[in-house]
N, CA, C and O atoms as a DFTB+ gen file, in Angstrom:
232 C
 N C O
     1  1      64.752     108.673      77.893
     2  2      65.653     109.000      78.980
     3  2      67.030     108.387      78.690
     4  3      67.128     107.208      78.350
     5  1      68.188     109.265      78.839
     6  2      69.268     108.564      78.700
     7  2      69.812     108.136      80.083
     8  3      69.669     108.729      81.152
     9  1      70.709     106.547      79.741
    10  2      71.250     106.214      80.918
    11  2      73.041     107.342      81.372
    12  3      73.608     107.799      80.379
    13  1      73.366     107.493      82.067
    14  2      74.894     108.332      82.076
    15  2      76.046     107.018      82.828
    16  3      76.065     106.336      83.853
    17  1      76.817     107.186      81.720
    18  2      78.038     106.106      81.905
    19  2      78.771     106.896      83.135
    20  3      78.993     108.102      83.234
    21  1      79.122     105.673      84.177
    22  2      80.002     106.735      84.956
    23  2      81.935     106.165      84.295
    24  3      82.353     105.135      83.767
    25  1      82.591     107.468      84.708
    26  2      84.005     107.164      83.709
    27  2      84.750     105.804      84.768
    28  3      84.717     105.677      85.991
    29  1      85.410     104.903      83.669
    30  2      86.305     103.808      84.299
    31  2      87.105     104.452      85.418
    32  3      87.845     105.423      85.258
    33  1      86.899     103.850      86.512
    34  2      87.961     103.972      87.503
    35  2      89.589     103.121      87.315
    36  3      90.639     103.342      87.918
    37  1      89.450     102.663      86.830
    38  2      90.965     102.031      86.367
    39  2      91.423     102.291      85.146
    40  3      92.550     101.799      85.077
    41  1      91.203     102.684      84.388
    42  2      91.590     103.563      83.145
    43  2      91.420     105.124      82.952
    44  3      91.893     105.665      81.952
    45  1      90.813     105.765      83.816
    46  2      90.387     106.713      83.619
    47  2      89.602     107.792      82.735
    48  3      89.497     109.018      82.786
    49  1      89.060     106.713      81.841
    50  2      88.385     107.212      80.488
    51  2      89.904     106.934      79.390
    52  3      90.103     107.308      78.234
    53  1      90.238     106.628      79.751
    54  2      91.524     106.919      78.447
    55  2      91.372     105.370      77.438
    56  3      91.770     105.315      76.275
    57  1      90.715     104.186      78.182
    58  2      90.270     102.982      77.362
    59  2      91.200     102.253      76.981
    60  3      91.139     101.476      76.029
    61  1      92.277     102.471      77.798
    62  2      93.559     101.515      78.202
    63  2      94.567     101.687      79.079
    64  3      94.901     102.752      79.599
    65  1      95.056     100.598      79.239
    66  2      96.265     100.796      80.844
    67  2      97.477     100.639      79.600
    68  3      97.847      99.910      78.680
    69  1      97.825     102.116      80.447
    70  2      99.163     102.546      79.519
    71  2     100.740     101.175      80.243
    72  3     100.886     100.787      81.402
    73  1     101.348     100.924      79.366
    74  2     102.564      99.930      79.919
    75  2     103.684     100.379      81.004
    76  3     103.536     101.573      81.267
    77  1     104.729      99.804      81.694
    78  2     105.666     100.116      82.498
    79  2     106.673      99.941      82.267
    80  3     106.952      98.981      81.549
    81  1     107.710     100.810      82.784
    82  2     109.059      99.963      82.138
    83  2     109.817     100.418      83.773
    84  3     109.653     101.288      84.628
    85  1     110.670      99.280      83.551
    86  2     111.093      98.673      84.525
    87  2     112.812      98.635      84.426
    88  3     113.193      97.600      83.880
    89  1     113.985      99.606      84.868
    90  2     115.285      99.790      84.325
    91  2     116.177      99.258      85.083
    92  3     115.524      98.504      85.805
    93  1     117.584      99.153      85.459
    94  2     118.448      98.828      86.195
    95  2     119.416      98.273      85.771
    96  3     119.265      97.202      85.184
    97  1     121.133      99.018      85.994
    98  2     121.990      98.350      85.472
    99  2     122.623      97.500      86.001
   100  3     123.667      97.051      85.529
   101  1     121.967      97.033      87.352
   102  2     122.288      95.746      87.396
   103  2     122.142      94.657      87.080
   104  3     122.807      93.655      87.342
   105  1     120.732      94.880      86.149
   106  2     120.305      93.124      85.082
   107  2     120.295      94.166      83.996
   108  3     120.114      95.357      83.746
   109  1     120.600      92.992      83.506
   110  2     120.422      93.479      81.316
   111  2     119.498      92.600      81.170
   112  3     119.446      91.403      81.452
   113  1     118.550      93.544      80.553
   114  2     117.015      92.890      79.525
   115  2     117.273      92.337      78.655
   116  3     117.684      91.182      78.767
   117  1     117.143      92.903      77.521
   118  2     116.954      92.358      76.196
   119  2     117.799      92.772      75.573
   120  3     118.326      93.861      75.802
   121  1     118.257      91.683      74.263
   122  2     119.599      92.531      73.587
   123  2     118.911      92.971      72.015
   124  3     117.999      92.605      71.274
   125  1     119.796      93.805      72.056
   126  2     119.098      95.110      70.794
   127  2     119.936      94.309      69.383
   128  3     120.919      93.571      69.303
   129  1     118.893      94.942      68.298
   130  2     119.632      94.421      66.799
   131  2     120.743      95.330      66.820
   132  3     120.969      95.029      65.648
   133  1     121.610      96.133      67.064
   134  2     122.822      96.821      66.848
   135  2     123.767      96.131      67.912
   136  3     124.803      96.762      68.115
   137  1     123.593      94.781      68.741
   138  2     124.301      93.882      69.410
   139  2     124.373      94.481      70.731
   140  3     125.055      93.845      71.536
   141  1     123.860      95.498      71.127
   142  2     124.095      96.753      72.467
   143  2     122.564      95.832      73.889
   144  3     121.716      94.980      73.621
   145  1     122.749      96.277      74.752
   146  2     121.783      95.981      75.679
   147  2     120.637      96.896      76.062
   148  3     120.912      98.081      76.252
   149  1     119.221      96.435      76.214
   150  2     118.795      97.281      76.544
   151  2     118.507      97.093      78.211
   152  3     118.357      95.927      78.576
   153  1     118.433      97.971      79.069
   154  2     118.274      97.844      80.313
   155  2     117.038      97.757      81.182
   156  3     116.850      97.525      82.376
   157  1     116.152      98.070      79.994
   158  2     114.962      98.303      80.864
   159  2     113.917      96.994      80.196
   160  3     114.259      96.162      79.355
   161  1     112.997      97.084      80.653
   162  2     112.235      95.879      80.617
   163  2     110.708      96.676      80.412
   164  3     110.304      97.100      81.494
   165  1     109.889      96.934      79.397
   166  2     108.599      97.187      79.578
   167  2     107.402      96.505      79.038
   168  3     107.386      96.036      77.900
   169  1     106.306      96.444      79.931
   170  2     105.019      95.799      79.478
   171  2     104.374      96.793      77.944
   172  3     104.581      97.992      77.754
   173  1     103.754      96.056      77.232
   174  2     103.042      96.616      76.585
   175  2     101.484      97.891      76.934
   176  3     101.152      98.049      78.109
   177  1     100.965      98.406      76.176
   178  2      99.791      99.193      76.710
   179  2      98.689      98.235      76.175
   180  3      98.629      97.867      75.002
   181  1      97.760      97.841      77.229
   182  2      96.805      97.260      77.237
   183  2      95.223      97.305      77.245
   184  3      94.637      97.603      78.286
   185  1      94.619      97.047      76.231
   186  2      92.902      97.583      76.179
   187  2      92.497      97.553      78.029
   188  3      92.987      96.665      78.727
   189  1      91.831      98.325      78.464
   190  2      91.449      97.829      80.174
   191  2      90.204      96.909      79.595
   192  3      89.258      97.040      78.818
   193  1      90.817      95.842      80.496
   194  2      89.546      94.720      81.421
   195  2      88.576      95.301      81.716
   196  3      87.652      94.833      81.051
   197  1      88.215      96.137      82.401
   198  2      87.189      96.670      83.711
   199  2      85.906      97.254      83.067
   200  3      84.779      96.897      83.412
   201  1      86.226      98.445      81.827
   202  2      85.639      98.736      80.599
   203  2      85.617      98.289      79.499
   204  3      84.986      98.890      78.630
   205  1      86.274      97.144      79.218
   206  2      86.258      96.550      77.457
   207  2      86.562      97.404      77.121
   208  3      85.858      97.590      76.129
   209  1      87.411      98.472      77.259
   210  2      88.344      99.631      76.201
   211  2      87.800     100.815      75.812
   212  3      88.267     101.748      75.157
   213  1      86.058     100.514      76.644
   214  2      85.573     102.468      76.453
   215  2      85.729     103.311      77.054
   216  3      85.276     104.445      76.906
   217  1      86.370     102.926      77.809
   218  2      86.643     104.222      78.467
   219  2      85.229     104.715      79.716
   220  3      85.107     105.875      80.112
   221  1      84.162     103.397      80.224
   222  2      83.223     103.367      80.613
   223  2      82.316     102.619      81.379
   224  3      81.679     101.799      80.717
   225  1      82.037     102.665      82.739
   226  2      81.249     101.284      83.246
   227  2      79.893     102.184      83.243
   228  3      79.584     103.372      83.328
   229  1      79.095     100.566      83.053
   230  2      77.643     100.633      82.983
   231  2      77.495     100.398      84.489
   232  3      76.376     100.359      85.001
């Protein structure tokens, strides 16, 4: 008998939380190697917690 994974509710099967970015020219982020500003601010994309990255809870 097989068991059936039901799909991550916080990832949605996709087996990671995609990142955000965050803009506004009223703060300057980070400054760029061509000496220019960048304005926005974003998180990286992250394996999900919830599934360990399969895309799956037991």
């Amino acid at each position: 008998m097989t068991t059936k994974n039901k799909i991550c509710p916080i990832c949605q099967g996709k087996k990671s939380i995609q990142g955000t970015c965050q803009c506004s020219s009223e703060w300057r982020g980070n400054s760029r190697a061509d000496g220019g500003w960048d304005d926005c601010q974003c998180t990286p994309e992250q394996k999900c917690s919830t599934c360990g990255g399969t895309g799956y809870v037991k």
